[in-house]
gemmi code that builds the backbone of each chain (N, CA, C; Angstrom):
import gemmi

chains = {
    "A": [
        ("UNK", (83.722, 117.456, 127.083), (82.510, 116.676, 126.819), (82.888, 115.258, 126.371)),
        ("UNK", (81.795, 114.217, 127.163), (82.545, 112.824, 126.379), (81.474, 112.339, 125.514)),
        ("UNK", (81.360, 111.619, 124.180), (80.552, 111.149, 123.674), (80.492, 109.952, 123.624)),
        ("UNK", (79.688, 108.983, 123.569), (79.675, 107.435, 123.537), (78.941, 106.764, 122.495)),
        ("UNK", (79.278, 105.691, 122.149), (78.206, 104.657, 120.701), (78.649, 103.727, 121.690)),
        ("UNK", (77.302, 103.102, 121.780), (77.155, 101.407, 121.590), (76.673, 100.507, 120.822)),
        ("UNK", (77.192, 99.293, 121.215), (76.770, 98.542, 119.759), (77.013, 97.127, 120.159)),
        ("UNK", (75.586, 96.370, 120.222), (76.246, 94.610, 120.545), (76.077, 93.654, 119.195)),
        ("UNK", (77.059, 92.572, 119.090), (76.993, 91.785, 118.122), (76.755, 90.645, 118.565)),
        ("UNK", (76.214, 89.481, 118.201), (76.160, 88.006, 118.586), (77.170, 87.276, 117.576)),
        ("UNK", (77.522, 86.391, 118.398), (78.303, 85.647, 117.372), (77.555, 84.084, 116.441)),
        ("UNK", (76.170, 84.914, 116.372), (75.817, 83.869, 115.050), (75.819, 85.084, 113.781)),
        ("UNK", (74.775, 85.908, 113.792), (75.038, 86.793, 112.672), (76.195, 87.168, 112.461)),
        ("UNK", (77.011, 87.778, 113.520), (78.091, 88.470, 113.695), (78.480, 89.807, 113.087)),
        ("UNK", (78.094, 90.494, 111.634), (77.691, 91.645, 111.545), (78.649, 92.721, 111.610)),
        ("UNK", (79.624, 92.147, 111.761), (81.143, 92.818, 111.697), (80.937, 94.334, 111.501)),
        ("UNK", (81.086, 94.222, 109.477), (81.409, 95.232, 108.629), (80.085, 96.392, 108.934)),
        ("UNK", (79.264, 95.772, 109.222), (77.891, 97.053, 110.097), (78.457, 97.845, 110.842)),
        ("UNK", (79.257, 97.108, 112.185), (80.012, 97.608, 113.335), (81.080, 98.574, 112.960)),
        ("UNK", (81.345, 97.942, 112.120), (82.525, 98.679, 111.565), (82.278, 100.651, 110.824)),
        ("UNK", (81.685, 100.345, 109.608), (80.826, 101.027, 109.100), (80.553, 102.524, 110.078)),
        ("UNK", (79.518, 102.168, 111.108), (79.094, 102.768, 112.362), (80.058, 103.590, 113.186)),
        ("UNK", (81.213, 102.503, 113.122), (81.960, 103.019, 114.519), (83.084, 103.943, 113.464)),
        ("UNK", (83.416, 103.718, 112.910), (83.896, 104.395, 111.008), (83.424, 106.014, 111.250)),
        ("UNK", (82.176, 106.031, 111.092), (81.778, 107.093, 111.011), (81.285, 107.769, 112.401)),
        ("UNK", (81.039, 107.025, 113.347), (81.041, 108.157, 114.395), (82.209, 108.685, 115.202)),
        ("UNK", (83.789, 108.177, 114.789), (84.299, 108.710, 115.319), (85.098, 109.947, 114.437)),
        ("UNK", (84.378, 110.000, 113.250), (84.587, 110.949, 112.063), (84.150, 112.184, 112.197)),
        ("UNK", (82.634, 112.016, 113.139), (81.601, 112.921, 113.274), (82.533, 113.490, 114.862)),
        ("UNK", (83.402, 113.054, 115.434), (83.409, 113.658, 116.675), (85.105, 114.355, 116.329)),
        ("UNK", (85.515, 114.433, 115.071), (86.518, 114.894, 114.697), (88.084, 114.492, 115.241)),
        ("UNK", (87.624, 113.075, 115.365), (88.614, 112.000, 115.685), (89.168, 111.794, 114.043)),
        ("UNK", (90.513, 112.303, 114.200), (91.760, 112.156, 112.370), (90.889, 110.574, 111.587)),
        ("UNK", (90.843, 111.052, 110.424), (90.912, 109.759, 109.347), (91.613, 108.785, 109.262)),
        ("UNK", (93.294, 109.160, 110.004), (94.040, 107.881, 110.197), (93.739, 107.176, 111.801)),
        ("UNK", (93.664, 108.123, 112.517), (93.321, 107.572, 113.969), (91.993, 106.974, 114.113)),
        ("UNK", (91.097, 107.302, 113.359), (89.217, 106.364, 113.233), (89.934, 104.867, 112.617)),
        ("UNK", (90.637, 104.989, 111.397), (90.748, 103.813, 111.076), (91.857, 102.361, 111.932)),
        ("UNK", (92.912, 103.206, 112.670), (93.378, 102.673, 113.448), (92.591, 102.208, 114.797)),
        ("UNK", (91.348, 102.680, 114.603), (90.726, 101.785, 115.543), (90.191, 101.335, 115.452)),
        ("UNK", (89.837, 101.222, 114.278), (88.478, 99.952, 113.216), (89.439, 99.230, 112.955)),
        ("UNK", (90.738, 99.268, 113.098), (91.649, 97.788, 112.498), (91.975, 97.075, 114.297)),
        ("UNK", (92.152, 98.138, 115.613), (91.962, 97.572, 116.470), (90.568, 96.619, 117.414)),
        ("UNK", (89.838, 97.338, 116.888), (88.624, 96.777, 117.137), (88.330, 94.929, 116.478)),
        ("UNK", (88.434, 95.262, 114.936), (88.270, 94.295, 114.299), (89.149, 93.065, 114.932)),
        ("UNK", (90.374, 93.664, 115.154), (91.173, 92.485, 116.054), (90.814, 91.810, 117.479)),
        ("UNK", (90.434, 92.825, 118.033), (89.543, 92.350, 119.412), (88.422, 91.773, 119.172)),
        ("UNK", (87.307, 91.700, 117.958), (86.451, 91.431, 118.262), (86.561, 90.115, 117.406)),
        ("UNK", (87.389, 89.829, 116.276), (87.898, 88.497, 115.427), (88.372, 87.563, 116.602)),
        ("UNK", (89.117, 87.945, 117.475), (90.153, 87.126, 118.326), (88.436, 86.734, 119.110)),
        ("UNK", (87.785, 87.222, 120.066), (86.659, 86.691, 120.588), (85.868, 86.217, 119.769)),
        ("UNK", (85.476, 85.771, 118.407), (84.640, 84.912, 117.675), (85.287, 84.038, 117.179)),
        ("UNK", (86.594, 83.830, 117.158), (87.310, 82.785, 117.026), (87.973, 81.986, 117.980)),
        ("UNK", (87.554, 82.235, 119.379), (88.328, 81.515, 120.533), (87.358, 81.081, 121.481)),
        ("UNK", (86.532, 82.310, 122.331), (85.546, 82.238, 122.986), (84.894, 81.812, 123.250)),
        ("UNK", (84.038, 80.898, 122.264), (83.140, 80.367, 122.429), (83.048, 78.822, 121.673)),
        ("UNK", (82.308, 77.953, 122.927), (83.385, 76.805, 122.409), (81.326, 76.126, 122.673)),
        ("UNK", (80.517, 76.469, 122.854), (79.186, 75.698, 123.209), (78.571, 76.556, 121.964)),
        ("UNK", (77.162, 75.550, 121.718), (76.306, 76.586, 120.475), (75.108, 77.400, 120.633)),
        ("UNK", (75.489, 77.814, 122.008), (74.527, 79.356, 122.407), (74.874, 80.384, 121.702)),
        ("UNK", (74.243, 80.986, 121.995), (74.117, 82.720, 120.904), (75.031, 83.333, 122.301)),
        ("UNK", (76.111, 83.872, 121.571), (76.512, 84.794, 123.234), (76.311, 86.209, 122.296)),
        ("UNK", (76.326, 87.264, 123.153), (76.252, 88.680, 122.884), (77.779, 89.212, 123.302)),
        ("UNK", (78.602, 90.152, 122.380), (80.096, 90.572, 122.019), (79.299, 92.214, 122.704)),
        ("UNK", (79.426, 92.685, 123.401), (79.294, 94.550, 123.664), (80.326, 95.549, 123.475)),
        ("UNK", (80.096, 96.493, 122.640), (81.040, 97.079, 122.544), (80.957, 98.962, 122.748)),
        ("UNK", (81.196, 99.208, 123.824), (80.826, 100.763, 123.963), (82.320, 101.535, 124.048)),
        ("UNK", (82.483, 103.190, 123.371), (83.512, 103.392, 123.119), (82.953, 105.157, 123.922)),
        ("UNK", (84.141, 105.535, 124.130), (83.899, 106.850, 124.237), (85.148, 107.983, 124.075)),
        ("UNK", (84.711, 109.137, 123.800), (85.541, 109.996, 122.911), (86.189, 110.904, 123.752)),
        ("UNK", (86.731, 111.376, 124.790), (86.656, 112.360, 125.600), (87.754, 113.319, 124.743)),
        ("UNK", (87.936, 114.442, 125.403), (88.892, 115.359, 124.681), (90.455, 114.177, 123.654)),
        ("UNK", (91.223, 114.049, 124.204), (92.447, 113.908, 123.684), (92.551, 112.417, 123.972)),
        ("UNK", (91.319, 111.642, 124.302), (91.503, 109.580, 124.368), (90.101, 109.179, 123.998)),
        ("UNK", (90.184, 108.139, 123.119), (89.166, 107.155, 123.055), (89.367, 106.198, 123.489)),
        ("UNK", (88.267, 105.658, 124.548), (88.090, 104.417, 125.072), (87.533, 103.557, 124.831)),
        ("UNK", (87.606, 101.978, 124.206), (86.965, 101.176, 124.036), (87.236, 99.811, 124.562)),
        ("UNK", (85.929, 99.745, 125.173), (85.610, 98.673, 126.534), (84.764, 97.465, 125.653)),
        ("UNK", (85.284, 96.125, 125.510), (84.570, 95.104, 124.764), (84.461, 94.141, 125.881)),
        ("UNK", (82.908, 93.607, 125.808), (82.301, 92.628, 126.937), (82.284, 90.811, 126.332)),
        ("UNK", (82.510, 90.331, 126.653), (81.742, 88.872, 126.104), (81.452, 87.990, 127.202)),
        ("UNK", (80.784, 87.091, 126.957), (80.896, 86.135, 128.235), (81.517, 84.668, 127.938)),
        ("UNK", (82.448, 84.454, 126.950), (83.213, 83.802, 126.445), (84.327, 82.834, 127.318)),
        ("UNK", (84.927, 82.112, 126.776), (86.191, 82.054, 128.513), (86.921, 83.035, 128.540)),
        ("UNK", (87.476, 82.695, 129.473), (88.227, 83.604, 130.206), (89.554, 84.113, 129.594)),
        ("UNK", (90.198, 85.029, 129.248), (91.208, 85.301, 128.341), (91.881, 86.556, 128.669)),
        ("UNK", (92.891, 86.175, 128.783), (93.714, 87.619, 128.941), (94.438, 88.095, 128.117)),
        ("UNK", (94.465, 88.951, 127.307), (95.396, 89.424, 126.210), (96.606, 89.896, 126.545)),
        ("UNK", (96.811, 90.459, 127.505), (97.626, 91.473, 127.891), (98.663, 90.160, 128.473)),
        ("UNK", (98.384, 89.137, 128.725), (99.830, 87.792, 129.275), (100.133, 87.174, 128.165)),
        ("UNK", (99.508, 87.644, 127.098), (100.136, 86.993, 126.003), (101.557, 86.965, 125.311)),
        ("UNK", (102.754, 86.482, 124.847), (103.995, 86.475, 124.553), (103.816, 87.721, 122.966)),
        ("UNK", (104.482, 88.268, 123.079), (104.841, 89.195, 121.579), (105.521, 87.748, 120.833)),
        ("UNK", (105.055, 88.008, 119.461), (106.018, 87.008, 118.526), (106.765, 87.839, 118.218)),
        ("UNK", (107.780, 86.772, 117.673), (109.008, 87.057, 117.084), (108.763, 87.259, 115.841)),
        ("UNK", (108.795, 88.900, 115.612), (108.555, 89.639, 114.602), (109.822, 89.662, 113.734)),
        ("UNK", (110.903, 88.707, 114.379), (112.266, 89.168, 113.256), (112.837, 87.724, 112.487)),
        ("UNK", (111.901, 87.135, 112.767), (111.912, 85.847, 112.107), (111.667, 85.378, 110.693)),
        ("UNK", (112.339, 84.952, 109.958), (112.136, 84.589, 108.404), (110.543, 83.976, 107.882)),
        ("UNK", (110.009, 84.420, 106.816), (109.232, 83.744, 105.885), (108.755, 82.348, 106.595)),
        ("UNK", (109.545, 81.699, 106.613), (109.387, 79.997, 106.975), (109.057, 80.047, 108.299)),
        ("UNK", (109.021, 80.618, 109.065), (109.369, 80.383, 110.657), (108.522, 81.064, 111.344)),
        ("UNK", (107.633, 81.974, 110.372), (106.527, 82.660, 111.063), (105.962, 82.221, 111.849)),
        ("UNK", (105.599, 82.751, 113.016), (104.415, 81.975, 113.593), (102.875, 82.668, 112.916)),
        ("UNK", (101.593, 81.636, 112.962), (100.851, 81.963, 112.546), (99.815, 83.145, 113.752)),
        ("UNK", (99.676, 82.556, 114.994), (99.511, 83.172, 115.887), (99.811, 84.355, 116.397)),
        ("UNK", (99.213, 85.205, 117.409), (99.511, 86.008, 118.460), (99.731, 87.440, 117.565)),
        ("UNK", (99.987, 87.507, 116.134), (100.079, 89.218, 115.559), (98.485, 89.889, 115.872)),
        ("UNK", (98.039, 89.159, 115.944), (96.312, 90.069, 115.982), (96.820, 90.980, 117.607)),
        ("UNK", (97.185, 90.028, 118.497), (96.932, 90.801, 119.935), (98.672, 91.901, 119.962)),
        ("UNK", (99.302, 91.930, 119.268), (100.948, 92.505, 119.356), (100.276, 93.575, 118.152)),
        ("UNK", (99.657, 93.935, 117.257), (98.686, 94.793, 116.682), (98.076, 95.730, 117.966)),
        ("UNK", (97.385, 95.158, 118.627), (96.181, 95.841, 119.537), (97.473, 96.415, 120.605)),
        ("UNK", (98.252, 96.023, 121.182), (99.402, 96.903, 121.996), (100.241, 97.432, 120.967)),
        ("UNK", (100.460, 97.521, 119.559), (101.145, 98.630, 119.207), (100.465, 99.618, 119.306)),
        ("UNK", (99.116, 99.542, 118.357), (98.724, 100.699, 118.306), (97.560, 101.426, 119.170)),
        ("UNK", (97.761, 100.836, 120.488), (96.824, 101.502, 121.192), (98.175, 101.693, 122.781)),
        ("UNK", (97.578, 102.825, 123.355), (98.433, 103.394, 124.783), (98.502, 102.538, 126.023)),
        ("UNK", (97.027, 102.028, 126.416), (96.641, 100.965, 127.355), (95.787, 100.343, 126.837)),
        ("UNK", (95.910, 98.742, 127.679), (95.184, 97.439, 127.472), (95.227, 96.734, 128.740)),
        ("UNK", (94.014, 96.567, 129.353), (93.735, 96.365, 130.299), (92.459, 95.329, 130.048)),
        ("UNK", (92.558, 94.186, 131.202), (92.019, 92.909, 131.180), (91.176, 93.230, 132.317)),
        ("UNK", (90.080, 92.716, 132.761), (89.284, 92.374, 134.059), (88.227, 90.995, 133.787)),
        ("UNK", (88.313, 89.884, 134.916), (87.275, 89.489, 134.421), (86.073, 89.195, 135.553)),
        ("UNK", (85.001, 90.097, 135.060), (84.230, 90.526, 136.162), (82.407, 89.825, 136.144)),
        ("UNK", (82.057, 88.826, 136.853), (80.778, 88.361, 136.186), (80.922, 87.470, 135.570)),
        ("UNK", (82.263, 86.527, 135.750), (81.672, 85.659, 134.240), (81.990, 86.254, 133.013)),
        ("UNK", (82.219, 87.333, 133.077), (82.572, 88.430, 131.925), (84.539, 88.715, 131.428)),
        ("UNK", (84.434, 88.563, 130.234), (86.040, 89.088, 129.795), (85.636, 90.779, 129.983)),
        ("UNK", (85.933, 91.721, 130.557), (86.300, 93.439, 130.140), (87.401, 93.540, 129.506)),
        ("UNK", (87.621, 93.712, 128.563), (88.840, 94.801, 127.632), (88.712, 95.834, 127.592)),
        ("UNK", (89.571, 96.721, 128.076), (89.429, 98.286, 127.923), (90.718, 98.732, 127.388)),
        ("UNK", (90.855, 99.329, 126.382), (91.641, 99.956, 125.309), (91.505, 101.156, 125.230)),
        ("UNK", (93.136, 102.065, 125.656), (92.761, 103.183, 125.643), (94.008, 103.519, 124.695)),
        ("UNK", (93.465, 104.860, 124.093), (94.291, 105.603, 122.664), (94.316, 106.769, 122.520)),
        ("UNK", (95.428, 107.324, 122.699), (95.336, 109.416, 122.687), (95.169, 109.253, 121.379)),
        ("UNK", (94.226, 110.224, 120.576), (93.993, 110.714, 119.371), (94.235, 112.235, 119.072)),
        ("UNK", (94.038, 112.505, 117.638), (94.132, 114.247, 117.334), (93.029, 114.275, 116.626)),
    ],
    "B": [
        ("UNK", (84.506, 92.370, 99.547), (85.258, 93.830, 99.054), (85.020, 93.817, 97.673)),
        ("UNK", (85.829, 95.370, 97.176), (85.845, 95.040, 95.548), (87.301, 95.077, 95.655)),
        ("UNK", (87.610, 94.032, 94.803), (89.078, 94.433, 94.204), (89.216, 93.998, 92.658)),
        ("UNK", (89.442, 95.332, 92.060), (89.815, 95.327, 90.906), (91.429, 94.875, 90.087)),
        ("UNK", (91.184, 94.149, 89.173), (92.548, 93.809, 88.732), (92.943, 94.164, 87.126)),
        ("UNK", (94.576, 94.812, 87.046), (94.664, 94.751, 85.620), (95.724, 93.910, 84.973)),
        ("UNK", (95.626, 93.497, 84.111), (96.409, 92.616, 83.600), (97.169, 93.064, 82.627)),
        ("UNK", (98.559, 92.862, 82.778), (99.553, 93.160, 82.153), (100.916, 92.469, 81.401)),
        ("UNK", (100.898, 91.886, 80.233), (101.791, 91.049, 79.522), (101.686, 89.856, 80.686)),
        ("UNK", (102.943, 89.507, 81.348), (102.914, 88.197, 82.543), (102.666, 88.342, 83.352)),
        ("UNK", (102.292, 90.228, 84.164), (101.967, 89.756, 85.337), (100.668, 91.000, 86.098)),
        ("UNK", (99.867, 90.522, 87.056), (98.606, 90.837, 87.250), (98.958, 92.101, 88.734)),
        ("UNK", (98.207, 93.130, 88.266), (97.982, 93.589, 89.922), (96.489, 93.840, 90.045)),
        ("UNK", (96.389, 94.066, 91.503), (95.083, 93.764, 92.099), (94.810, 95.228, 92.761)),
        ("UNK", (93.712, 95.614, 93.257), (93.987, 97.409, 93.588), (92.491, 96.265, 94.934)),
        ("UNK", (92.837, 96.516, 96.244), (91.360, 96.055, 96.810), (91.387, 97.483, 97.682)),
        ("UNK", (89.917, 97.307, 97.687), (89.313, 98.592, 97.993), (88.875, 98.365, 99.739)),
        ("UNK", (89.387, 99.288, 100.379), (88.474, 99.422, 101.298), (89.434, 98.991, 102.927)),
        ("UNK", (88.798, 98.279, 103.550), (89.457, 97.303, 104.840), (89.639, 95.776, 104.437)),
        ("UNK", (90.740, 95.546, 105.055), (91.158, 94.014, 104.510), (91.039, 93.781, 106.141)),
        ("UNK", (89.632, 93.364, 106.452), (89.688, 92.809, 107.409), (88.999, 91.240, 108.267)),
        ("UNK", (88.952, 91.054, 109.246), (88.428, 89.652, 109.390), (87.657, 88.978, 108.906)),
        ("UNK", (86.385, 90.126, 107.969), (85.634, 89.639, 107.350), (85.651, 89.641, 105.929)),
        ("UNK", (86.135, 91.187, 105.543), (86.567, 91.130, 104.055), (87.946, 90.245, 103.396)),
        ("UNK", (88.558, 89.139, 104.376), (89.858, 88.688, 104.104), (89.766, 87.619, 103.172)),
        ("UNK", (88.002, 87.376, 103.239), (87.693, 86.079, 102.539), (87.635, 86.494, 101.360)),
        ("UNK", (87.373, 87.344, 100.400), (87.490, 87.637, 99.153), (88.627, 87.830, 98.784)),
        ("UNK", (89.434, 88.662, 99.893), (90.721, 88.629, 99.588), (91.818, 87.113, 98.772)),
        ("UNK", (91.384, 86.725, 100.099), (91.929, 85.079, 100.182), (91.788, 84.638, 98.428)),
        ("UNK", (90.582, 84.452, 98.167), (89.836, 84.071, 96.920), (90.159, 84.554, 95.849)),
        ("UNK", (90.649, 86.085, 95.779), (91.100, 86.338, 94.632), (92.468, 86.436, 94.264)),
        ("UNK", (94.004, 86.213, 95.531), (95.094, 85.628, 95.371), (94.896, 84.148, 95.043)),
        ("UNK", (94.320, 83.543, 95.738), (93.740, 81.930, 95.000), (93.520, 81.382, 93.919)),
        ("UNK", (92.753, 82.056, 93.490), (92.250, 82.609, 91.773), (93.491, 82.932, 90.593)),
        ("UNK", (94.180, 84.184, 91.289), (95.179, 84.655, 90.027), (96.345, 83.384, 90.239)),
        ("UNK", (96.453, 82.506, 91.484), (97.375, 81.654, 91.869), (96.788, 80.548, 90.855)),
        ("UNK", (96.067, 79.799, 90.548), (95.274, 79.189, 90.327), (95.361, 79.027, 88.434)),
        ("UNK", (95.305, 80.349, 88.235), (95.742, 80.935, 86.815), (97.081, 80.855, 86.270)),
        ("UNK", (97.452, 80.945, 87.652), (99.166, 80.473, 87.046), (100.091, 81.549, 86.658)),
        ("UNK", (99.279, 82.594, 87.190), (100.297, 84.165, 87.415), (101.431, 84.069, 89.045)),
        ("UNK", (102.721, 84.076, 88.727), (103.774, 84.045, 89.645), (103.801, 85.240, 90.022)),
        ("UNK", (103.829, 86.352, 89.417), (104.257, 87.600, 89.638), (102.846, 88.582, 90.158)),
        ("UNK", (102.958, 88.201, 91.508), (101.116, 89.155, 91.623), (101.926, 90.325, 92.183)),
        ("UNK", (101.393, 91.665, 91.668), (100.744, 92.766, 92.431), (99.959, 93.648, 92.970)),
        ("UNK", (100.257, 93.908, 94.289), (99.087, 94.392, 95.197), (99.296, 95.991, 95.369)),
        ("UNK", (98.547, 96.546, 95.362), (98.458, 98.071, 94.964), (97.107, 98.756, 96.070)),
        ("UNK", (97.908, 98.920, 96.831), (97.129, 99.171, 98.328), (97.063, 100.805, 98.469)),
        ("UNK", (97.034, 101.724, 97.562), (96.271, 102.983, 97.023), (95.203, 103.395, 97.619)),
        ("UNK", (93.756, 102.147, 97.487), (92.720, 102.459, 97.878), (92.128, 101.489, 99.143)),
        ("UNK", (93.311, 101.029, 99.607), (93.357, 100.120, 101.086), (93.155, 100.762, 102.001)),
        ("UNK", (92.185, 100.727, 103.277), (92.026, 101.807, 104.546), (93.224, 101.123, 104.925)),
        ("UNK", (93.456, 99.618, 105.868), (93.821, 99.216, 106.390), (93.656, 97.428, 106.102)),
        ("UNK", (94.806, 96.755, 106.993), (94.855, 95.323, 106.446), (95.118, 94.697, 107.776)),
        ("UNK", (94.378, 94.030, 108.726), (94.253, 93.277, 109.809), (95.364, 91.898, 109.739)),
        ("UNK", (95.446, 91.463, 110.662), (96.204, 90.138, 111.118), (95.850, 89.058, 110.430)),
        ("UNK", (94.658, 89.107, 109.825), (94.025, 87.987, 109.070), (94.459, 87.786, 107.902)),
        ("UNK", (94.383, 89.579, 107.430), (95.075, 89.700, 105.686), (96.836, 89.391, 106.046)),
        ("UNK", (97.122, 89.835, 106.925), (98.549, 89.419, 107.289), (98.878, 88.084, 107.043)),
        ("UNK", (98.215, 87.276, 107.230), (98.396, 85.864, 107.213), (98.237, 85.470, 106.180)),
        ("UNK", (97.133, 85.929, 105.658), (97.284, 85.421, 103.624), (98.113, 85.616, 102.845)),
        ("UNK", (98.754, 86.914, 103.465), (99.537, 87.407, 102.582), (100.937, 86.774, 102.438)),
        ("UNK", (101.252, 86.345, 104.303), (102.471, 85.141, 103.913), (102.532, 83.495, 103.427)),
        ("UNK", (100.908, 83.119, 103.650), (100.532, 81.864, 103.041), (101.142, 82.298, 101.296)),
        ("UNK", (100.306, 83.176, 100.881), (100.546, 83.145, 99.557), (101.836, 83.443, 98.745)),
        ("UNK", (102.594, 84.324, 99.571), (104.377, 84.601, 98.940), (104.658, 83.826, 99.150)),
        ("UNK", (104.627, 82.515, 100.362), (104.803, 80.862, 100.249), (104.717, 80.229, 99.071)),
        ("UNK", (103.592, 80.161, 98.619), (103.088, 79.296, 97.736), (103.864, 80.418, 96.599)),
        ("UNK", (104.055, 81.232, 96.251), (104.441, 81.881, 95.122), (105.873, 81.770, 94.587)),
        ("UNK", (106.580, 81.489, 96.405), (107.736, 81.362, 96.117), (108.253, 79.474, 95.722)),
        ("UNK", (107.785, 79.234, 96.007), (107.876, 77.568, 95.515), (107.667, 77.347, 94.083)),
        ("UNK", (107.009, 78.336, 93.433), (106.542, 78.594, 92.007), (107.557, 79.642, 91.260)),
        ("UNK", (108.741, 80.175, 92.168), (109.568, 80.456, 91.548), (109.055, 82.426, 91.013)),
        ("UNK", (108.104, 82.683, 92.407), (107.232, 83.952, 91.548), (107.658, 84.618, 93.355)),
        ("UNK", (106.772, 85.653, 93.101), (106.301, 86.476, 94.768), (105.762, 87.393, 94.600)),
        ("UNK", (105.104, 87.927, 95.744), (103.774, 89.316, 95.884), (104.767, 90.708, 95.569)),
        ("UNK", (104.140, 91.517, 94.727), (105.175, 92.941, 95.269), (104.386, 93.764, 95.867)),
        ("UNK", (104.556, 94.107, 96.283), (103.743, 95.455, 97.308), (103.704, 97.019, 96.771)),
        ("UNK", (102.396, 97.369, 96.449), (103.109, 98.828, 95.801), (102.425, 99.610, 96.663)),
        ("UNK", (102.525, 100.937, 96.785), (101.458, 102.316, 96.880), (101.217, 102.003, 98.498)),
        ("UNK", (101.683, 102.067, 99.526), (100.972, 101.459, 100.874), (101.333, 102.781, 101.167)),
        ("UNK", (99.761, 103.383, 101.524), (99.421, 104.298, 102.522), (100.121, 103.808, 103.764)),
        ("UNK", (100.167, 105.391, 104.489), (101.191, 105.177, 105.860), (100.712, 104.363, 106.594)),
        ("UNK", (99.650, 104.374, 107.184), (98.553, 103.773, 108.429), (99.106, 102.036, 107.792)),
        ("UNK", (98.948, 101.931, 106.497), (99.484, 100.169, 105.859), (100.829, 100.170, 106.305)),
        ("UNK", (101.607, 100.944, 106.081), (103.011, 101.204, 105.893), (103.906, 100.848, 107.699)),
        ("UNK", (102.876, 101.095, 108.174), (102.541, 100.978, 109.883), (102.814, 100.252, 110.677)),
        ("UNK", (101.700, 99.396, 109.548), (101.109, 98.165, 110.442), (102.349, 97.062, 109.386)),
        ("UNK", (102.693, 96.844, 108.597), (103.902, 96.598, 108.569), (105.035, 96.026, 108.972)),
        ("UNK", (105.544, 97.850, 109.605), (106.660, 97.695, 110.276), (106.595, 96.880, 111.196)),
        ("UNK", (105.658, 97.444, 112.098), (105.410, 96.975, 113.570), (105.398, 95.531, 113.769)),
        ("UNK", (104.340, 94.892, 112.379), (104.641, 93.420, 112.240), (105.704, 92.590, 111.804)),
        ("UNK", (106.851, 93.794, 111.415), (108.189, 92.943, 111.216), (107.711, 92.527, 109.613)),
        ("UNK", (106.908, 92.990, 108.899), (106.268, 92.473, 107.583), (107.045, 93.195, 106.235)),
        ("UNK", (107.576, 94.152, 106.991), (108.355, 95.381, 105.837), (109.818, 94.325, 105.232)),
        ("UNK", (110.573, 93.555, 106.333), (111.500, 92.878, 106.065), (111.069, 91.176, 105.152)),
        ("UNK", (109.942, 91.227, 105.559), (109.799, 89.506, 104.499), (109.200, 89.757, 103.151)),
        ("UNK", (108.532, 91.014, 102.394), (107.807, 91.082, 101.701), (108.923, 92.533, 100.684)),
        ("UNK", (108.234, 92.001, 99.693), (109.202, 92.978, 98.208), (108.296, 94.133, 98.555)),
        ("UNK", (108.812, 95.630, 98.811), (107.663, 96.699, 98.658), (107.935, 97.721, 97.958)),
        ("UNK", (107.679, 98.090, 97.017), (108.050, 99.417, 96.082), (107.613, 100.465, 96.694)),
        ("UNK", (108.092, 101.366, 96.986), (107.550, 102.780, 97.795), (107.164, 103.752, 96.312)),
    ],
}
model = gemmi.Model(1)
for chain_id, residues in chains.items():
    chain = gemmi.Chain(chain_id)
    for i, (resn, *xyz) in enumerate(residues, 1):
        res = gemmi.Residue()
        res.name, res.seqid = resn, gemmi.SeqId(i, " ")
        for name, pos in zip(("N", "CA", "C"), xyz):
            atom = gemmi.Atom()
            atom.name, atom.element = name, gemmi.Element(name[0])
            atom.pos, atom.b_iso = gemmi.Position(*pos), 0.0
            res.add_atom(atom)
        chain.add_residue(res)
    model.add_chain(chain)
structure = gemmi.Structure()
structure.add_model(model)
structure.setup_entities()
């Protein structure tokens, strides 16, 4: 059986910690682990921070979509915007072995979202960014 | 968020509750700012009742052992649940930061 939540945000309210909250608890209710729900409220939050901080560059209201679904042993979560165009998945990994001083400030949000998720997959379809993020759970 | 703090002879820890994330990072931010501000070198963070800490809190967290270390102080890290303990590694964060297990 697969179950699904949806949920859209705009990026004027933006409404995060609601989303969060929501998606928190319904993947609690579908007996998705306490560490694996939250590993995807910290992936999510990263996908959906990185699109309200890049995306949108005019002062229309755009709409962020976010529908997820639970099937036996993967959750899928597919995030929409109509933002520019962006590919996560061509992005460079930082150099995670680099000193204090030398950090880069950039790029850990998206090297986050490929650790801890299986697949990450880009399309851009419509005018539309698709992200689809997929994650075996227990 | 809430984050509670106790204070101890010279030096302060902080216990924050909950997700340290894109949105809760701003209180975060505010209350290393604050004890920085006060003129405590020696902060600790006591991540006990932490779900999780995003790329955002990641970034404060090395702004501020910056600024701490120029002051001759730095963050210690205590109590990090695994899922923290994690996200971490993966960020290469286990090697720049003091962490008491």
């Amino acid at each position: 059986m697969v179950t699904s939540f949806e949920w859209t945000l705009d990026n004027k309210t933006k409404k995060l910690s609601d989303l969060m909250d929501a998606f928190s608890a319904f993947l609690l209710q579908q007996a998705v682990s306490k560490r694996d729900a939250t590993t995807f409220c910290l992936v999510l939050d990263e996908v959906v921070a990185n699109i309200f901080s890049y995306a949108f560059t005019d002062k229309a209201t755009h709409r962020v979509e976010i529908q997820l679904q639970v099937h036996s042993d993967t959750i899928i979560l597919v995030v929409t915007d109509d933002g520019l165009p962006f590919d996560p998945t061509k992005n460079m990994a930082p150099d995670i072995t680099l000193p204090l001083d030398k950090r880069p400030i950039g790029g850990l949000g998206i090297h986050l979202i490929k650790s801890f998720t299986q697949d990450v997959a880009y399309q851009y379809i419509n005018k539309r960014n698709v992200l689809t993020l997929t994650k075996k759970y227990k | 968020m809430e984050i509670s703090e106790i204070i101890q002879d010279q030096s302060v820890t902080i216990l924050p509750k909950g997700r340290i994330d894109s949105v809760t990072v701003v209180d975060f931010e505010d209350k290393l700012s604050d004890l920085i501000v006060r003129n405590f070198t020696k902060i600790i963070i006591d991540f006990s009742t932490t779900d999780f800490i995003s790329s955002s809190g990641l970034r404060i967290l090395l702004m501020k052992e910056k600024q701490l270390r120029s002051r001759s102080g730095n963050l210690l890290l205590i109590n990090l649940p695994e899922m923290i303990e994690e996200i971490f590694e993966v960020s290469g964060f286990s090697t720049v930061f003091k962490i008491q297990k």
